[in-house]
C-alpha positions as CSV (number, residue, x, y, z in Angstrom):
1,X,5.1,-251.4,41.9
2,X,3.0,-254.0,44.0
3,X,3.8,-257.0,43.6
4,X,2.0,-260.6,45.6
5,X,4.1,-262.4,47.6
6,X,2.9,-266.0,45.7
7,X,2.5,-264.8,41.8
8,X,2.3,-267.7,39.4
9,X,5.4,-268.8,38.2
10,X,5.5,-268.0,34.6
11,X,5.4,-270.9,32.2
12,X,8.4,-272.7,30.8
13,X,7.8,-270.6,27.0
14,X,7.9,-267.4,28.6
15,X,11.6,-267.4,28.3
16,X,14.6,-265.9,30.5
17,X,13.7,-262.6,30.1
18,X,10.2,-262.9,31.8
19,X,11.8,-265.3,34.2
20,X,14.3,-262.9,35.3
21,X,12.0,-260.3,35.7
22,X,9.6,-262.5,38.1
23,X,12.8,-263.5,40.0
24,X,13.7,-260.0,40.2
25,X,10.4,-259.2,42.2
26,X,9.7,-262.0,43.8
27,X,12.9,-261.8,45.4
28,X,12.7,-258.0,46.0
29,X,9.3,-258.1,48.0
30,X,9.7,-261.5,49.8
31,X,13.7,-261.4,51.3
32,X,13.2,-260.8,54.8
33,X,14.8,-257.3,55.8
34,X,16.8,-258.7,58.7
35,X,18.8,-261.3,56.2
36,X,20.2,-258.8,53.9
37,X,23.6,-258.7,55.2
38,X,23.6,-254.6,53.7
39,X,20.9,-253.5,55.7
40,X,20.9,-252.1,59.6
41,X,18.2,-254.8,60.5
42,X,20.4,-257.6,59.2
43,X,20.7,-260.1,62.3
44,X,22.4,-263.8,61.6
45,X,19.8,-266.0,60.4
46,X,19.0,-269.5,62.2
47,X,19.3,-272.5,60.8
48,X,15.4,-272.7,60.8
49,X,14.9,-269.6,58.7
50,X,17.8,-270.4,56.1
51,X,15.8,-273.8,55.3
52,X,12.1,-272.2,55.8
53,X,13.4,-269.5,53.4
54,X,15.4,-271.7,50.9
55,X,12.1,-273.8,50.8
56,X,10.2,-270.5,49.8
57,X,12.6,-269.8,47.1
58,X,11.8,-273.0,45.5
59,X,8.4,-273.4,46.1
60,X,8.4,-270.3,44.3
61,X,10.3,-271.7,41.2
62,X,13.8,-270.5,41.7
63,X,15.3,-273.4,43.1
64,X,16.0,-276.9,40.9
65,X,15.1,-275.3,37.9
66,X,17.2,-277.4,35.7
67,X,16.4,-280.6,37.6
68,X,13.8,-283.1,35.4
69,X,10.0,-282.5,36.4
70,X,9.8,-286.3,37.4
71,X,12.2,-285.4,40.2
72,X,10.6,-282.4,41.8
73,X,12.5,-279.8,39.5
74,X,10.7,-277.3,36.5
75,X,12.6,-278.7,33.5
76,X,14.0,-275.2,32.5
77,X,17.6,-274.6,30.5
78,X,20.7,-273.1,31.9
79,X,19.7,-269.8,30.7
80,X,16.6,-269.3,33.1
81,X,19.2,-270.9,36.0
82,X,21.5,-268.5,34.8
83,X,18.9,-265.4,35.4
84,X,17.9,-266.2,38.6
85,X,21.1,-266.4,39.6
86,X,21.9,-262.8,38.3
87,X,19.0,-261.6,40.7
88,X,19.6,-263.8,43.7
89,X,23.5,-262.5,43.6
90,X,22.1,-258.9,43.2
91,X,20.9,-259.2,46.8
92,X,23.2,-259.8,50.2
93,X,21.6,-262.7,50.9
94,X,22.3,-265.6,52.8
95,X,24.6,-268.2,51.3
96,X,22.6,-271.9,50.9
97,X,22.5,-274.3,53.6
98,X,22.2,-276.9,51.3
99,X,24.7,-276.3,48.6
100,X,26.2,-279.7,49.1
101,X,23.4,-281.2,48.4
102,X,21.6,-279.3,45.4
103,X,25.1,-278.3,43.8
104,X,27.3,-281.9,44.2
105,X,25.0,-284.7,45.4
106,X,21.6,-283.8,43.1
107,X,23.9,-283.6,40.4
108,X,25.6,-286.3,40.9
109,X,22.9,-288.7,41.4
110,X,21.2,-287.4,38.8
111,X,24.4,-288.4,36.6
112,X,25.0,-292.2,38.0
113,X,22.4,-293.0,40.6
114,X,19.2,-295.7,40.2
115,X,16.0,-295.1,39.2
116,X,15.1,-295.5,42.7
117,X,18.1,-293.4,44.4
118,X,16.6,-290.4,42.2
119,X,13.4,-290.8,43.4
120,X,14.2,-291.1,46.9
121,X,17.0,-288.1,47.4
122,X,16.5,-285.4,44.5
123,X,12.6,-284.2,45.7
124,X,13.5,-284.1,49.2
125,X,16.5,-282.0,48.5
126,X,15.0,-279.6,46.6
127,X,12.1,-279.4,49.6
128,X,15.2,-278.9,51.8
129,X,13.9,-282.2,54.2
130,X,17.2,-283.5,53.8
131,X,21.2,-282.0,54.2
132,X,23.8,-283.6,52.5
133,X,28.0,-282.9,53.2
134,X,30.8,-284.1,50.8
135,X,33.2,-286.4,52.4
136,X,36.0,-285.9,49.6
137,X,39.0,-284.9,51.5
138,X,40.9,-286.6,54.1
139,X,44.3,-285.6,56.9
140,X,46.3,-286.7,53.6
141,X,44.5,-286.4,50.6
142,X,43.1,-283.2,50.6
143,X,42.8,-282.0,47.0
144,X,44.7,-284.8,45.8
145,X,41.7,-287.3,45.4
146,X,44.0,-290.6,44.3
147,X,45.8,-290.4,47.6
148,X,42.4,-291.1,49.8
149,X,42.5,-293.9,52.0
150,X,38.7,-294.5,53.4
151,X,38.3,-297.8,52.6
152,X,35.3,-300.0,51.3
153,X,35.0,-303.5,51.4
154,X,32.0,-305.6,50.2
155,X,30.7,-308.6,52.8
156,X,27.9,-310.1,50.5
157,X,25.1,-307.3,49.8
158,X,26.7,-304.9,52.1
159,X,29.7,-302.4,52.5
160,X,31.9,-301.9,55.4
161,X,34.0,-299.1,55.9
162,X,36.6,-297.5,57.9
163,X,38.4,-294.4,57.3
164,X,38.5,-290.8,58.0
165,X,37.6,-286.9,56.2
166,X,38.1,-284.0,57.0
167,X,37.2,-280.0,56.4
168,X,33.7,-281.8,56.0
169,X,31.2,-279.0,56.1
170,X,28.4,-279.1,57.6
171,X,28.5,-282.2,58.3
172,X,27.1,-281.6,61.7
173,X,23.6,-280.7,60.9
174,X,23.6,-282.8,57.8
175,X,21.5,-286.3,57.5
176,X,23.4,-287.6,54.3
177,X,27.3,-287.4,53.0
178,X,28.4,-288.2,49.5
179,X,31.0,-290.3,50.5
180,X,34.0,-291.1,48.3
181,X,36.0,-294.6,49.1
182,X,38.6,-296.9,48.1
183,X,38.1,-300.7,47.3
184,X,41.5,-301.0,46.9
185,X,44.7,-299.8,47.9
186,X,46.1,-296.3,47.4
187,X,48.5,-297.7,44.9
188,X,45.6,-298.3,42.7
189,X,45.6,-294.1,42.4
190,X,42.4,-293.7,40.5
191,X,41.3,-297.1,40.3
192,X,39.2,-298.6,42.4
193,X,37.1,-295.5,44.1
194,X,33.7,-296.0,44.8
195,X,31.1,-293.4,45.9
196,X,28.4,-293.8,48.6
197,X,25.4,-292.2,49.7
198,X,26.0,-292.6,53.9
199,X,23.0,-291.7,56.1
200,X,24.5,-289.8,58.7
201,X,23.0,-291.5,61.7
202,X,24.3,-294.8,60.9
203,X,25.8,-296.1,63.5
204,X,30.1,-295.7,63.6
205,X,29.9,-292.4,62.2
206,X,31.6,-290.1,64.6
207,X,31.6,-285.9,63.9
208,X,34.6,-283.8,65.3
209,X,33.7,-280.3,65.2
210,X,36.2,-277.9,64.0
211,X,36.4,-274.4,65.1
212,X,37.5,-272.2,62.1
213,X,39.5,-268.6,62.4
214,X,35.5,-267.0,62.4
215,X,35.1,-269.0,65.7
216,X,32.6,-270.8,63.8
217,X,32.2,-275.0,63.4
218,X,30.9,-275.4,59.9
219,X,33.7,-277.9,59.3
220,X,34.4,-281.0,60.9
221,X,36.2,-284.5,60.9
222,X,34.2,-287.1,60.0
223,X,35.2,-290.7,61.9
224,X,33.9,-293.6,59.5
225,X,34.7,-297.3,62.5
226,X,33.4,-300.6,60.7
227,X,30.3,-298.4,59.3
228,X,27.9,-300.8,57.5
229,X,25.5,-299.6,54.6
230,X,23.9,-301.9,51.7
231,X,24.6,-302.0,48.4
232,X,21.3,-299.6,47.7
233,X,23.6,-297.0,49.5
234,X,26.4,-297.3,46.2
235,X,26.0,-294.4,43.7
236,X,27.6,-295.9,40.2
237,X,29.5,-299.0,39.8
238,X,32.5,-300.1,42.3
239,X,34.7,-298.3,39.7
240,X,33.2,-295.3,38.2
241,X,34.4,-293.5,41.7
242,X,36.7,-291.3,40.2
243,X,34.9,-290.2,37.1
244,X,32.4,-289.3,38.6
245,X,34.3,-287.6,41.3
246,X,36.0,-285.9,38.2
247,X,32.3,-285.1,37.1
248,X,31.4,-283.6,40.7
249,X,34.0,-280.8,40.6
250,X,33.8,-279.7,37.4
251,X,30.2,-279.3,37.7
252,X,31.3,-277.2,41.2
253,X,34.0,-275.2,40.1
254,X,32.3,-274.5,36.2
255,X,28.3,-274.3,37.0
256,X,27.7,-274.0,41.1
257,X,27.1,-270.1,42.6
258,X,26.8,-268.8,39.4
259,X,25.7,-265.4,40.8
260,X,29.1,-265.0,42.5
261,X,29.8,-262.5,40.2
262,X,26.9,-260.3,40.9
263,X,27.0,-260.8,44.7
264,X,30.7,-259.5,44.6
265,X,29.3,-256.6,42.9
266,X,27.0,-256.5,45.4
267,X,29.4,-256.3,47.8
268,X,30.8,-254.1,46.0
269,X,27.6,-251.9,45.7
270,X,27.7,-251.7,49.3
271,X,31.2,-250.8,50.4
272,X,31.1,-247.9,48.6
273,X,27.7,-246.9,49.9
274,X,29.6,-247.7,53.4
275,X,31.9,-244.6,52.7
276,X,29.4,-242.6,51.3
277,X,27.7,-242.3,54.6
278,X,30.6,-241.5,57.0
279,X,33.0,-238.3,56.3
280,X,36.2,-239.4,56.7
281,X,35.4,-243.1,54.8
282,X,34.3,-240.6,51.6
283,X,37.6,-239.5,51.5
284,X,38.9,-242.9,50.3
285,X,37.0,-243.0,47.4
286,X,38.5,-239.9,45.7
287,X,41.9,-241.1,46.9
288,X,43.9,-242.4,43.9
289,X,45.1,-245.6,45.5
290,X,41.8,-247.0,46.8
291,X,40.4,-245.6,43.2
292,X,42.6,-247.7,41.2
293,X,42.2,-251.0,43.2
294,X,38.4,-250.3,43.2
295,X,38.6,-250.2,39.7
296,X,40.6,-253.2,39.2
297,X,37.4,-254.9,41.5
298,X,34.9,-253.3,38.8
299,X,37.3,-255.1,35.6
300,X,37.6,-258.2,37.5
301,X,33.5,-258.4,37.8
302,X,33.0,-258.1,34.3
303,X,35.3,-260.3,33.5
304,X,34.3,-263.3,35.6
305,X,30.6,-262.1,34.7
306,X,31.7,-262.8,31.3
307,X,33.3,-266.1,31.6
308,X,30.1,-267.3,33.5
309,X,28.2,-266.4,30.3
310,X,30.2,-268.3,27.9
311,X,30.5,-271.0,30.2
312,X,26.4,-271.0,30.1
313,X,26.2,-270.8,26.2
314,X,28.9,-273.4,25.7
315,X,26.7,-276.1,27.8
316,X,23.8,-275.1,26.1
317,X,25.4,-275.7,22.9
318,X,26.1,-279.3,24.1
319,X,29.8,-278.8,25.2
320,X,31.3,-280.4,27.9
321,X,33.2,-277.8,30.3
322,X,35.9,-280.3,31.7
323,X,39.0,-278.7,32.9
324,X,38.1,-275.5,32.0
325,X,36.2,-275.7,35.1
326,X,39.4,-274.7,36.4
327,X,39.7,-271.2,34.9
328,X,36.5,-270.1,36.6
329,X,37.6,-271.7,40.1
330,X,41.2,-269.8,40.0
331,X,39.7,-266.8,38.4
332,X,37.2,-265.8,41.3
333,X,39.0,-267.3,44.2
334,X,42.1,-264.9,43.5
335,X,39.6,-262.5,42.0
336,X,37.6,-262.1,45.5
337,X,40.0,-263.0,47.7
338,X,42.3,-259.8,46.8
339,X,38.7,-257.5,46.7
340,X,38.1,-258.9,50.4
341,X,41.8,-257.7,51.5
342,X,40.9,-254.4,49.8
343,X,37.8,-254.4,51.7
344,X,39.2,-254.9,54.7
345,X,41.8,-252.0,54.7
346,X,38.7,-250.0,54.4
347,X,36.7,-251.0,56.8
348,X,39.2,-251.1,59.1
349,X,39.3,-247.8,59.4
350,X,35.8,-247.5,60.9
351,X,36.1,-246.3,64.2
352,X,33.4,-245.7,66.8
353,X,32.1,-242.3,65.9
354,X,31.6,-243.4,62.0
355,X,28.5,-244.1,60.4
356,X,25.9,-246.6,61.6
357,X,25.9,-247.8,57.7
358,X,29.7,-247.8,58.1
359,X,29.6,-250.3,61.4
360,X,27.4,-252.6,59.6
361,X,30.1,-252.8,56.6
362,X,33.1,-253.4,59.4
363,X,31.1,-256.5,61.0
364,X,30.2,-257.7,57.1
365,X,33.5,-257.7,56.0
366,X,35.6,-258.2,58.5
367,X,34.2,-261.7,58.3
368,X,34.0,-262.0,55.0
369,X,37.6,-261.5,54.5
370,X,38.6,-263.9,57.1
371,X,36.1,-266.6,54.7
372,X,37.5,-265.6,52.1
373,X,41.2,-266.7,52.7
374,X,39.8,-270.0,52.3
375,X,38.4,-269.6,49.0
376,X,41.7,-271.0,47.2
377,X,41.6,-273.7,49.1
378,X,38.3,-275.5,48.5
379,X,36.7,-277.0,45.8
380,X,40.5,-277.6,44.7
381,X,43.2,-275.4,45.7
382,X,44.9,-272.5,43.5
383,X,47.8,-275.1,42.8
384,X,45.6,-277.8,41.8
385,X,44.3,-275.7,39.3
386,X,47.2,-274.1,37.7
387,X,48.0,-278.0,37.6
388,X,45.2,-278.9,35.4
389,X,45.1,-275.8,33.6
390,X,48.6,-276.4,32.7
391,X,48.5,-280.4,31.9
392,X,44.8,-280.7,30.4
393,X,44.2,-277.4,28.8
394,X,47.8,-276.0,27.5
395,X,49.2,-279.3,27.3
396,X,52.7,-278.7,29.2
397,X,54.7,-281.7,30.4
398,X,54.2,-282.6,33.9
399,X,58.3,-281.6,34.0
400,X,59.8,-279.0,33.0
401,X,63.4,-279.3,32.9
């Protein structure tokens, strides 16, 4: 089936189906060959081409399709985000470069930012002009937000302040951070924290690269000496820091990546293609052990496919997720963390001599795996969330005696 590489987008009635469909094509004959991660051509994009081709996606309407019209976004319902998501997921494409910004900050702003701070950040986020990082964590207070220590103090109708993050990513390349502060002291807990939008090139920001086990430098320390923004630069009032902090990751561990469940089947998809192609990987897959575990992977999917579902329908019924953004975190953390060390004990049996297809699966998830171990770690530990699960869903004392 031909397809043209800019159809119209179809119109806002059409519905999900439709929508899904156009995503479905548009996707398949636009994704350059070389950034499918399951194909011999794949090569590790550039910067340059993630953003040229993020840019594509939402000039073609799959990108900010829940965000209000005024702001640069289509106006459409969770259902039509939740389709696209199904098709970009289907594909083993790159990861966004701009997550921070279109899955915490856009959201965020749109939630307690000014008429004018929605004007100014959400278009040019969606146009990927502008990167955004999250500086949430810190040496200290790492998942625990009411331990932070970054500190804000008001002189007039500016802010100064001092502090330090950490595990920042991307905060190298990016040109604004969603900064979370304290106006107080750290005895104050939840009280008194007070969220910024921080241009990154002001100066006495300092960024500390940090090389991760991938021997990459996504993350970094952010330095924050006697850095002075106005009071435009505030996002909510000097103490609605930590609800809307609160309203940040639930939105990322409940709504963000919803196609996480169809890229792990994805991956999936092509693992076992990986072994079809060489002799001795085949083997594995009529091998009892490796047929169990695989299956387990397959349950797992649907599962988490499900709970994405009924996490879409309950917000489009007007609930709020809360807490039970929690399940869906620990639920495909754990869920693709343990499909990643089965991955790996495949692939790690590629030698030389096997398949070309084979090869390209080693190099895939070899480093996925080694990603993946951080994947109960951020956007709230494994802890954390049996924490919350425990206190705010089942209602268990904080001690158990």
């Amino acid at each position: 089936m031909h397809m043209d590489k800019n159809p119209a987008i179809p119109d806002a009635s059409a519905g999900p189906a439709v929508y899904r469909q156009y995503a479905r094509e548009w996707l398949r004959v636009n994704l350059p060959e070389h950034m499918r991660a399951d194909s011999l051509a794949y090569r590790t994009p550039t910067l340059d081409e993630c953003r040229d081709w993020e840019a594509s996606m939402y000039d073609a309407g799959l990108a900010g399709m829940t965000w209000p019209k005024a702001y640069g976004g289509l106006g459409l319902t969770l259902r039509e985000h939740l389709v696209v998501n199904k098709e970009v997921g289907a594909l083993a494409m790159p990861e966004s470069v701009s997550s921070i910004g279109k899955e915490l900050a856009g959201p965020i702003i749109q939630t307690v930012g000014t008429e004018e701070q929605k004007q100014l950040f959400l278009p040019r986020i969606l146009s990927m002009s502008n990167y955004w990082c999250q500086g949430f964590s810190e040496p200290d207070a790492g998942s625990d937000l009411a331990r932070l220590r970054t500190r804000a103090v008001q002189e007039g109708d500016t802010w100064r302040i001092n502090g330090q993050k950490i595990w920042t990513s991307g905060a190298a390349k990016a040109h604004y951070c969603l900064l979370l502060t304290r106006t107080g002291t750290v005895a104050d807990k939840h009280r008194g924290l007070l969220m910024f939008a921080v241009p990154m090139d002001t100066p006495g920001i300092r960024v500390v690269p940090i090389k991760s086990i991938d021997g990459k430098e996504s993350f970094a320390e952010v330095f924050f000496d006697n850095v002075v923004v106005p009071d435009s630069a505030r996002l909510g009032a000097p103490d609605e820091g930590w609800n809307a902090a609160i309203r940040v990751l639930s939105i990322e561990r409940a709504t963000n990546r919803m196609y996480r469940a169809w890229r792990f089947e994805c991956e999936l998809r092509q693992l076992v293609a990986a072994c079809k192609s060489d002799p001795e990987l085949s083997k594995l897959l009529d091998d009892g052990h490796y047929q169990r575990r695989i299956g387990d992977v397959v349950g797992e999917i649907a599962a988490l496919k499900g709970l994405v579902e009924r996490t879409v329908d309950q917000l489009v019924a007007g609930d709020r997720i809360g807490a039970r953004g929690s399940l869906t975190k620990l639920y495909w953390s754990e869920c693709h963390q343990a499909f990643m060390g089965l991955a790996l004990s495949i692939v790690s049996k590629v030698t030389p001599r096997s398949s070309a297809l084979a090869q390209r699966a080693r190099k895939h998830f070899t480093t996925a795996y080694l990603f993946a171990r951080a994947e109960t770690i951020y956007a709230g530990t494994t802890e954390v969330q049996l924490d919350i699960i425990a206190q705010r869903i089942m209602d268990l004392p904080k001690d158990i005696k």
